[in-house]
TIKOLSE-689192 format. One line per field, with one value per residue (C-alpha): residue number from 1; x, y, z; residue in one letter. Coordinates in nm, 4 decimals, m for minus. Layout:
BEGIN
i	(NUM_...)
X	(X_...)
Y	(Y_...)
Z	(Z_...)
aa	(A_...)
//
This chain:
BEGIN
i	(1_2_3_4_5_6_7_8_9_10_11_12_13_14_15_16_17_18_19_20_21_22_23_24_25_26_27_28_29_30_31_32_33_34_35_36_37_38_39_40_41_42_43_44_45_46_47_48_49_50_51_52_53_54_55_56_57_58_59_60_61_62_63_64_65_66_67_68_69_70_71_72_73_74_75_76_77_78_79_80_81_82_83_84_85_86_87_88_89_90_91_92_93_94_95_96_97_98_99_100_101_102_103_104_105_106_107_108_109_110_111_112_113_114_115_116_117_118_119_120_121_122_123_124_125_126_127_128_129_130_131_132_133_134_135_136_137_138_139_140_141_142_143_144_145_146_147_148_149_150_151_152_153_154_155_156_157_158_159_160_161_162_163_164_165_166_167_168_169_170_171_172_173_174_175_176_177_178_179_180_181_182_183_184_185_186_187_188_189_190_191_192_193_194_195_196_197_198_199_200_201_202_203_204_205_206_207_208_209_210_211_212_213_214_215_216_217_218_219_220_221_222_223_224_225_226_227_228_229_230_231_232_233_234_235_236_237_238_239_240_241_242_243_244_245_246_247_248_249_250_251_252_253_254_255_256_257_258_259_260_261_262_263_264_265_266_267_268_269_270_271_272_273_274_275_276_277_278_279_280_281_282_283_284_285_286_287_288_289_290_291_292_293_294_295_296_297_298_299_300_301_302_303_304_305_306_307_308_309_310_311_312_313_314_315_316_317_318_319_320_321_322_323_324_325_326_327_328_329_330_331_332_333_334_335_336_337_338_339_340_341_342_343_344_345_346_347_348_349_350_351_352_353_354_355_356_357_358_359_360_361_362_363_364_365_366_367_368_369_370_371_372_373_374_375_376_377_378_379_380_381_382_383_384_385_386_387_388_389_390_391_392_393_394_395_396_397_398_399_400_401)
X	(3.5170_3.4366_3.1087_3.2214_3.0535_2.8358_2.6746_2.5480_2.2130_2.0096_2.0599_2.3824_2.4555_2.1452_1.9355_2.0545_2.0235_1.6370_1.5847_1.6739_1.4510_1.1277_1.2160_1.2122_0.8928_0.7459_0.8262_0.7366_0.4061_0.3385_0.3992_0.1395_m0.0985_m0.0182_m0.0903_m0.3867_m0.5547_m0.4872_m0.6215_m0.9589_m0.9632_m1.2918_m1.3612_m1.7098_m1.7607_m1.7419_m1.8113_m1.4828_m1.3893_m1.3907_m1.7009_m1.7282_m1.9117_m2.0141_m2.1101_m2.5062_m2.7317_m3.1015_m3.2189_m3.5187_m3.6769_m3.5534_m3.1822_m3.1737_m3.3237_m3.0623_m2.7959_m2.9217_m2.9249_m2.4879_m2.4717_m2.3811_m2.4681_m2.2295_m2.2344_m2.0655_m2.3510_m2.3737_m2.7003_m2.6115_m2.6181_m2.4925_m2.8263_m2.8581_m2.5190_m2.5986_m2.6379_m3.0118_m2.9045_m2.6549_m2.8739_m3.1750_m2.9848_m2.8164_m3.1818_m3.3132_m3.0595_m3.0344_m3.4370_m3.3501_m3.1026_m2.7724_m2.5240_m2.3518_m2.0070_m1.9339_m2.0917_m1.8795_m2.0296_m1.8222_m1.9880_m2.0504_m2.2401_m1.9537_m1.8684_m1.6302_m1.5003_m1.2086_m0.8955_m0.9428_m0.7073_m0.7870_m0.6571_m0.3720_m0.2026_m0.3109_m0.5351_m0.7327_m1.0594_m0.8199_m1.0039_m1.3530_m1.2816_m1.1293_m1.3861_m1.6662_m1.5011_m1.4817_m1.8573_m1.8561_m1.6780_m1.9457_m2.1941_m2.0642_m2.0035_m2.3635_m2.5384_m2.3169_m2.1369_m1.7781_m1.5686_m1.5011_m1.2395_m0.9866_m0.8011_m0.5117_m0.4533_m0.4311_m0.5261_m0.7958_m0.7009_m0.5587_m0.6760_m0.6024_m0.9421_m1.0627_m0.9340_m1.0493_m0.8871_m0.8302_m1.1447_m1.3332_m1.4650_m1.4049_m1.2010_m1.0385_m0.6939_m0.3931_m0.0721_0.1690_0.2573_m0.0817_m0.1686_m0.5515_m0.3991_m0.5563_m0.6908_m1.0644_m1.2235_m1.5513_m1.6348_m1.2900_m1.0153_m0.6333_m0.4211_m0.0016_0.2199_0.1019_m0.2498_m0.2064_0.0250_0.3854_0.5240_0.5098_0.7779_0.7357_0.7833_0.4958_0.2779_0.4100_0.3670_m0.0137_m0.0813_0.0489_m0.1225_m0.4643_m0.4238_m0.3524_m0.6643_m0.8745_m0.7783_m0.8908_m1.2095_m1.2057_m1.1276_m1.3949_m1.6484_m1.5463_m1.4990_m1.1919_m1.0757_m0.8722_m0.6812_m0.7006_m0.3555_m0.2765_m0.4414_m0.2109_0.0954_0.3472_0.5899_0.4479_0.1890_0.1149_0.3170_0.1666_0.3380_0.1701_0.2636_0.0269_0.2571_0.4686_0.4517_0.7533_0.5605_0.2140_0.4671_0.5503_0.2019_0.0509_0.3748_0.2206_m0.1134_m0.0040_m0.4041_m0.5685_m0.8222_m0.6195_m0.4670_m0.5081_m0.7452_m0.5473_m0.7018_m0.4856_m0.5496_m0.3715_m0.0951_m0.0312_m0.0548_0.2704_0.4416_0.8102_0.7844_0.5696_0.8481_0.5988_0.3795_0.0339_0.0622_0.3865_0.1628_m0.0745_0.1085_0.2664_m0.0101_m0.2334_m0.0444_m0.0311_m0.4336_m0.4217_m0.5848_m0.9652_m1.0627_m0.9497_m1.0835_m0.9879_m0.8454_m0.6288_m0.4474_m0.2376_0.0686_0.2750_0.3137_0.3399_0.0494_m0.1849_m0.5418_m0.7788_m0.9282_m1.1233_m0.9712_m0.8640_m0.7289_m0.4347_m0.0898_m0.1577_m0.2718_m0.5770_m0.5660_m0.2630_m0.4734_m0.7209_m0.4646_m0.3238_m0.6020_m0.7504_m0.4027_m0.4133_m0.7724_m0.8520_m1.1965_m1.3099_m1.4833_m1.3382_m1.5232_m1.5109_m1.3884_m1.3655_m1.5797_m1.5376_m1.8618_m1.9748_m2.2615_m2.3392_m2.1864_m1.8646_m1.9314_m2.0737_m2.1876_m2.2379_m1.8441_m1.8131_m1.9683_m2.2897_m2.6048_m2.8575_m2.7208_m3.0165_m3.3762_m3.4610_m3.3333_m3.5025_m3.3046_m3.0645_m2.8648_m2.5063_m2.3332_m1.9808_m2.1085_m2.1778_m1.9051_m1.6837_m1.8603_m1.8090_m1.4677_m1.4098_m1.6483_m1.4774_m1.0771_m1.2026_m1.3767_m1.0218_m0.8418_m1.0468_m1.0135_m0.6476_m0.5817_m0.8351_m0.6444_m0.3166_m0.4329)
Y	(11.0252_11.4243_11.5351_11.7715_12.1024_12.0203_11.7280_11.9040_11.9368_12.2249_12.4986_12.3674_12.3881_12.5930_12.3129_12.0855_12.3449_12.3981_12.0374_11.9988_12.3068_12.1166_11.8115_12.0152_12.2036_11.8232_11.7216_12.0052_11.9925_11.6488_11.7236_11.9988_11.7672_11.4958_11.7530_11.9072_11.5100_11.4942_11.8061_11.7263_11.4128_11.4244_11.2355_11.1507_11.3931_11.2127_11.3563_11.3981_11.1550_10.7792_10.5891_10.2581_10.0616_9.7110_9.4718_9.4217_9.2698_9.3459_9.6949_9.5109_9.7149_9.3761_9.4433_9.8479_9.8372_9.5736_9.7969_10.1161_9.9469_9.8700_10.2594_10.1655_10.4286_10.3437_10.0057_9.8276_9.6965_9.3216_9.3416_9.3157_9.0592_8.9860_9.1331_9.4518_9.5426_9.8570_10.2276_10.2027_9.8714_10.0680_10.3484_10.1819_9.9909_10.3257_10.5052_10.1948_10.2052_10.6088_10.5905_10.4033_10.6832_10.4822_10.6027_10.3461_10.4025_10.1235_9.7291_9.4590_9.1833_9.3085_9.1058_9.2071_9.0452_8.7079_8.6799_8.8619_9.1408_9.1422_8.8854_8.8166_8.5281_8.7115_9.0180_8.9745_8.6782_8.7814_8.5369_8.5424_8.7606_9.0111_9.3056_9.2056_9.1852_9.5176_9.6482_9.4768_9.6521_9.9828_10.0379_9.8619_10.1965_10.4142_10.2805_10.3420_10.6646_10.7257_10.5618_10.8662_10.5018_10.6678_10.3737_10.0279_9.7947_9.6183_9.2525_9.1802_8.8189_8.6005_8.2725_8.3568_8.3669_8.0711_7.9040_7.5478_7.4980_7.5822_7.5789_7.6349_7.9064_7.8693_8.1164_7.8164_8.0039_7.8394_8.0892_8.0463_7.8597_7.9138_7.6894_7.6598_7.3425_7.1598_6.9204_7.0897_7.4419_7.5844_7.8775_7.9859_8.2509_8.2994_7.9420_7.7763_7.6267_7.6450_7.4316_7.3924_7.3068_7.5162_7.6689_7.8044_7.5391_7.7130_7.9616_8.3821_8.5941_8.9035_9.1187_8.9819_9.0325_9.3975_9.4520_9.2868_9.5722_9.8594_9.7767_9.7346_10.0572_10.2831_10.2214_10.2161_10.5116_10.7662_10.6190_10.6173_10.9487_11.0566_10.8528_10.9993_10.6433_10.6106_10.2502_10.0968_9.7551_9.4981_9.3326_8.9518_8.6776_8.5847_8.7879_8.5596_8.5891_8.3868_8.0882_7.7742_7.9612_8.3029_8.5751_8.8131_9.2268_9.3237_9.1773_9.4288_9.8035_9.8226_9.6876_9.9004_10.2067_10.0970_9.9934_10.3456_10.5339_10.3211_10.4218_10.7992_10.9150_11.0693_10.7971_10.4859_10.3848_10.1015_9.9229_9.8428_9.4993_9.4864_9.1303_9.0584_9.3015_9.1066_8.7891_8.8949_9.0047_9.1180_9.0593_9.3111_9.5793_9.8109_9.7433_9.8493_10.2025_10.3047_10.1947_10.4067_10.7216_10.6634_10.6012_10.7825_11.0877_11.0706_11.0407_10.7140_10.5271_10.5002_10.1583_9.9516_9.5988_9.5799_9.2110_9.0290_8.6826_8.4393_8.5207_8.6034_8.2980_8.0351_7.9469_8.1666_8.1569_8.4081_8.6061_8.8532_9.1800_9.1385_8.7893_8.8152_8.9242_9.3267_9.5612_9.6880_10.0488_10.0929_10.1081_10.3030_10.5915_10.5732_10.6282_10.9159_11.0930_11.1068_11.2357_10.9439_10.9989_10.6358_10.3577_10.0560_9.8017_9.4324_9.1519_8.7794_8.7576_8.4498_8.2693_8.3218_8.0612_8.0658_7.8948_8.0460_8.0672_8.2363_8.5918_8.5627_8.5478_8.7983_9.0185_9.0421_9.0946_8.8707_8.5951_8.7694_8.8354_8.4416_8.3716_8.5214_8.7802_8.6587_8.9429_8.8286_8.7941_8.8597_9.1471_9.3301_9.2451_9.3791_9.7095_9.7445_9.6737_9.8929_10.1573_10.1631_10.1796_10.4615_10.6697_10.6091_10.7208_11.0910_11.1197_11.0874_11.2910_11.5558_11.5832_11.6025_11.9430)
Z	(m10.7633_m10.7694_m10.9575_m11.1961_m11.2653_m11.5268_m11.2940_m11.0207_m10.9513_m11.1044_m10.8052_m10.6541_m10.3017_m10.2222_m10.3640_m10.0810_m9.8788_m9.9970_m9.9838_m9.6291_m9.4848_m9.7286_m9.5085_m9.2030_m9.2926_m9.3382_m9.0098_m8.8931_m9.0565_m8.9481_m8.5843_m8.6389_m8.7894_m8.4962_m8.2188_m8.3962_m8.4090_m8.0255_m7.9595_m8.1493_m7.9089_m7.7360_m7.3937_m7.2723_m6.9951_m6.6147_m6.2822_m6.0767_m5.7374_m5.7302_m5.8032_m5.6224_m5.8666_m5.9646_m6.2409_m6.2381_m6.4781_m6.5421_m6.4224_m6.2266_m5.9237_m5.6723_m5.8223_m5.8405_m5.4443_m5.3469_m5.5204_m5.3555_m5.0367_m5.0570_m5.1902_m5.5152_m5.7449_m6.0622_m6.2603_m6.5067_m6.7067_m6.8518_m6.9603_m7.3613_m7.5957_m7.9308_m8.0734_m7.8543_m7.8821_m8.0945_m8.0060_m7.9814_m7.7283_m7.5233_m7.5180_m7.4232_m7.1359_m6.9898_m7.0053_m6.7851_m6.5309_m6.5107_m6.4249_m6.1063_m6.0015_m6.1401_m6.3833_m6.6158_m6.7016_m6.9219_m7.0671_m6.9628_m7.2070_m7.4633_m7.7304_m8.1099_m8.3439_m8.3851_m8.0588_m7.8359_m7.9747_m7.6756_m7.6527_m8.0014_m8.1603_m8.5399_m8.4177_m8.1654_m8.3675_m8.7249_m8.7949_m9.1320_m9.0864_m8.8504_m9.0761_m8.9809_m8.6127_m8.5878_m8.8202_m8.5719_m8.2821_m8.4301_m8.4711_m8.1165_m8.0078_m8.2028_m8.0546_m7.7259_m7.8234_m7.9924_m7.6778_m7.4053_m7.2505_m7.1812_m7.0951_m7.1790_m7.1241_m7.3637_m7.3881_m7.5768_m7.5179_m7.8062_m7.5925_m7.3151_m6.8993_m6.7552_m6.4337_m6.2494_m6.0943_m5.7591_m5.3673_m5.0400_m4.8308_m4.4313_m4.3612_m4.5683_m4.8595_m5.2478_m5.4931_m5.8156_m5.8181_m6.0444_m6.0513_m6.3030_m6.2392_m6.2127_m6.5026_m6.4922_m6.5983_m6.9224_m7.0709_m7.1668_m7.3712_m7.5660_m7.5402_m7.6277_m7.4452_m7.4920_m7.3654_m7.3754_m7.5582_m7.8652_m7.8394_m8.2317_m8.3970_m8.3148_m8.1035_m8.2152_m8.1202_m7.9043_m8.2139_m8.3996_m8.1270_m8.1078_m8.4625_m8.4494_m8.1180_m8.3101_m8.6071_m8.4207_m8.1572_m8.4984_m8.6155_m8.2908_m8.1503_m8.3663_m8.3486_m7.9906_m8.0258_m8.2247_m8.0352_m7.7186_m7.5378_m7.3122_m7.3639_m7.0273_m7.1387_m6.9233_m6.7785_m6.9012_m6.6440_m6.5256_m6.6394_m6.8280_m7.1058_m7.3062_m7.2477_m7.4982_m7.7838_m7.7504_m7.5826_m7.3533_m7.3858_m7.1146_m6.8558_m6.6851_m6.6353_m6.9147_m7.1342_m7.0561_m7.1182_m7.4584_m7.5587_m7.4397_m7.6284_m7.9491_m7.9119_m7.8294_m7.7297_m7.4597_m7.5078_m7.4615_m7.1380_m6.8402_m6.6439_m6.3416_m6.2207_m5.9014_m5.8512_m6.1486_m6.0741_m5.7512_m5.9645_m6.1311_m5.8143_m5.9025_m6.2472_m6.3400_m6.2574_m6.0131_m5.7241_m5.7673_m5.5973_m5.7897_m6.0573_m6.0070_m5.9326_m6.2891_m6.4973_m6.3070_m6.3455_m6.6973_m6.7099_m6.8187_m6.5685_m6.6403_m6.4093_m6.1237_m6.0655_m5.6797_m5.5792_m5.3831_m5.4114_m5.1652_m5.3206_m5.6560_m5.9095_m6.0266_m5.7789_m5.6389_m5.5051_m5.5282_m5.1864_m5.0070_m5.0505_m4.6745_m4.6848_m4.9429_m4.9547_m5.0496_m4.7962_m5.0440_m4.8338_m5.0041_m5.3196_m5.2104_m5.0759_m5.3636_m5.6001_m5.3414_m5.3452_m5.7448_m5.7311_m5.9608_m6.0866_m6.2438_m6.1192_m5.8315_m5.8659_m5.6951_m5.9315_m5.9293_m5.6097_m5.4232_m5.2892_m4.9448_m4.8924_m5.2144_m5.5255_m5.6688_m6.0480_m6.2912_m6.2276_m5.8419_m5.8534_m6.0469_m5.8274_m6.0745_m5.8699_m6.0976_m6.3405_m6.6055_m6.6320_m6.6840_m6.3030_m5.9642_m5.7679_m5.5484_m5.2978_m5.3219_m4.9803_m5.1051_m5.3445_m5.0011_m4.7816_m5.0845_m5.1220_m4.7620_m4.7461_m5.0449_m4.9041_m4.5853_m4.7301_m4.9304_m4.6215_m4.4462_m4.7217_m4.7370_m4.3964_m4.4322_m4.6670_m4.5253_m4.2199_m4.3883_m4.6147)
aa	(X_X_X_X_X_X_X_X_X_X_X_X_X_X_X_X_X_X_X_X_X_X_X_X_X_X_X_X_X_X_X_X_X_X_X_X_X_X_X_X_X_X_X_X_X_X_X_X_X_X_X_X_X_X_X_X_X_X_X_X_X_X_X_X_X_X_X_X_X_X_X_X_X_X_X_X_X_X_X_X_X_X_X_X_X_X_X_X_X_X_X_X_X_X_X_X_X_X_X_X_X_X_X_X_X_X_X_X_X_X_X_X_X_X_X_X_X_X_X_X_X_X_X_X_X_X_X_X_X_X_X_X_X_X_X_X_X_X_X_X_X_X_X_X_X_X_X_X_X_X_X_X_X_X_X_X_X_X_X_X_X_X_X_X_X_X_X_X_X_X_X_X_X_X_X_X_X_X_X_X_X_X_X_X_X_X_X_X_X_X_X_X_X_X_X_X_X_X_X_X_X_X_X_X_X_X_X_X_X_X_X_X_X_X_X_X_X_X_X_X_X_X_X_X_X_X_X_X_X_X_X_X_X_X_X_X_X_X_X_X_X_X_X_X_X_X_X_X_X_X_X_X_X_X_X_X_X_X_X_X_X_X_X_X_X_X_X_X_X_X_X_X_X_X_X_X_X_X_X_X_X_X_X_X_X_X_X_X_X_X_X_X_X_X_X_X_X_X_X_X_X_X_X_X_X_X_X_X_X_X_X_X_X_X_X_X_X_X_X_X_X_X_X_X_X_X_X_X_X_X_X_X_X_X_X_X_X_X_X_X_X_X_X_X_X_X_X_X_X_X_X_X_X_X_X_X_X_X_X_X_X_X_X_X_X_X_X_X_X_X_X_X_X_X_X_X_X_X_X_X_X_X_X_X_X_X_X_X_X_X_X_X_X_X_X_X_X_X_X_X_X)
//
């Protein structure tokens, strides 16, 4: 049926016509609003060119010497605690290590005053206290921010890593084993342990997950933003679709796209461990140099955790960077041809003569103040190896200019 005359709108047609250019104004005025938040984005200022780097705990004179003596000058510090992590802790850390001639481009404890305040259960599955986490991780980021820290790196898994045990590779060195199939295969994280079928009493659907992400990143990064803190999250170990219920969005370079479209800041992007990468072989859509050259190009790569593994899943064992299935020069090209300018660092360290967990393996060079100093054999062959791709990888591209 017709409106009649009497039961049009006040204004007629050029009220419709009014009301669509307000609705275009409004957009309009929202994207203006959008791009003036990104453009009031602030980013910690770091010096440009890769920075081979390391975890290290406890700025003693034995550990800063030792440290020197590899040519480290960068570190990932796990030196705080659940009571010093504040700005006057992260501050009072980064003035210790900068008076031995080191600069410390982010804290890899991660810890706030309940715990961890990364792969959190409350906040990737929507758990009650989801609020408080995020609200604990926020003032996390000022801190960082407050303390001139201008990096840290992010978790989204809603059920820890997962790992089989441990093997013994050909060379004869003990490294961390994954297999699928083993009955010993389980996942750990801040002191608990999650097993299959169900870690959380039924199975979430990708969507959920999703929703839980974007409703997390929207309020983090305009504090990250604010605080000046780049924030590099960390791929799922080991990629999966979903493990004991819980599904896992960090798993594939599709999936990195979407979560960095969510987020839409300069502040948010990826730490690239390529050991996991490899983990996921195919699956993950990209090899780690096309990885690279994508994210890298959009100025969203911030860290790289240089690894290597036997092979893709579902069962791999960690290596040396020269004894698994990924030509780690590759890497390094890669990064150098980007002019990538944030820290490689060694990760997940296997023992060389000396035990293979804890922070040894992790390439830390003291497991705290409480134990003596102990050099780390396979924190220096890795620096070396790393040191040594990355020389080739200048020369190369020197001689090619």
């Amino acid at each position: 049926m017709g409106i009649s005359e009497g039961e049009k709108p006040a204004g007629g047609a050029n009220a419709g016509v009014a009301r669509r250019e307000f609705a275009k104004m409004a957009v309009a005025g929202a994207s203006m609003l959008a791009t003036a938040t990104r453009s009031s984005a602030k980013l910690l200022p770091i010096p440009p060119g890769i920075k081979i780097a390391t975890y290290a705990r406890n700025p003693s004179k034995e550990n800063m010497l030792y440290l020197k003596q590899l040519g480290v000058t960068w570190i990932s510090s796990a030196d705080p605690t659940r009571e010093t992590s504040t700005a006057e802790g992260f501050a009072r850390i980064r003035r210790q290590w900068e008076a031995g001639g080191f600069r410390v481009y982010n804290e890899s404890t991660r810890v706030g005053p309940s715990g961890a305040i990364i792969n959190v259960p409350e906040i990737v599955l929507n758990l009650p206290g989801r609020d408080q986490k995020i609200e604990e991780y926020l003032n996390y980021l000022h801190y960082l921010g407050k303390a001139g820290i201008p990096y840290m790196t992010y978790g989204f898994e809603g059920n820890g890593n997962w790992r089989s045990g441990q093997a013994t590779l050909p060379r004869g060195y003990s490294a961390s084993d994954c297999d699928l199939r083993s009955p010993n295969f389980q996942g750990g994280w801040d002191g608990k342990v999650y097993k299959e079928p169900l870690s959380h009493g039924r199975v979430y659907s990708r969507e959920e997950i999703w929703d839980n992400y974007t409703y997390f990143i929207r309020k983090v990064a305009p504090v990250a933003e604010e605080a000046g803190v780049r924030i590099g999250i960390h791929p799922d170990d080991p990629p999966q679709p979903m493990l004991a219920g819980v599904p896992r969005i960090f798993s594939s370079f599709e999936g990195y796209k979407r979560a960095l479209e969510i987020a839409d800041s300069p502040n948010v992007g990826m730490c690239l461990c390529v050991g996991t990468w490899l983990e996921g072989g195919p699956m993950m859509g990209k090899d780690p140099v096309e990885t690279i050259r994508y994210f890298g190009g959009l100025k969203k790569l911030f860290k790289i955790h240089f690894r290597n593994v036997t092979r893709p899943l579902p069962h791999f064992t960690e290596t040396l960077m020269d004894d698994g299935y990924y030509d780690m020069y590759k890497v390094m090209k890669a990064l150098v041809d980007i002019d990538f300018d944030g820290i490689v660092i060694p990760d997940h360290i296997p023992g060389l003569g000396e035990p293979p967990a804890g922070a040894q393996r992790r390439g830390e060079t003291s497991r705290g103040a409480a134990q003596p100093f102990q050099p780390s054999p396979g924190l220096a062959y890795s620096i070396g190896y790393m040191n040594a791709t990355l020389r080739a990888a200048l020369s190369n591209k020197s001689q090619l200019q």
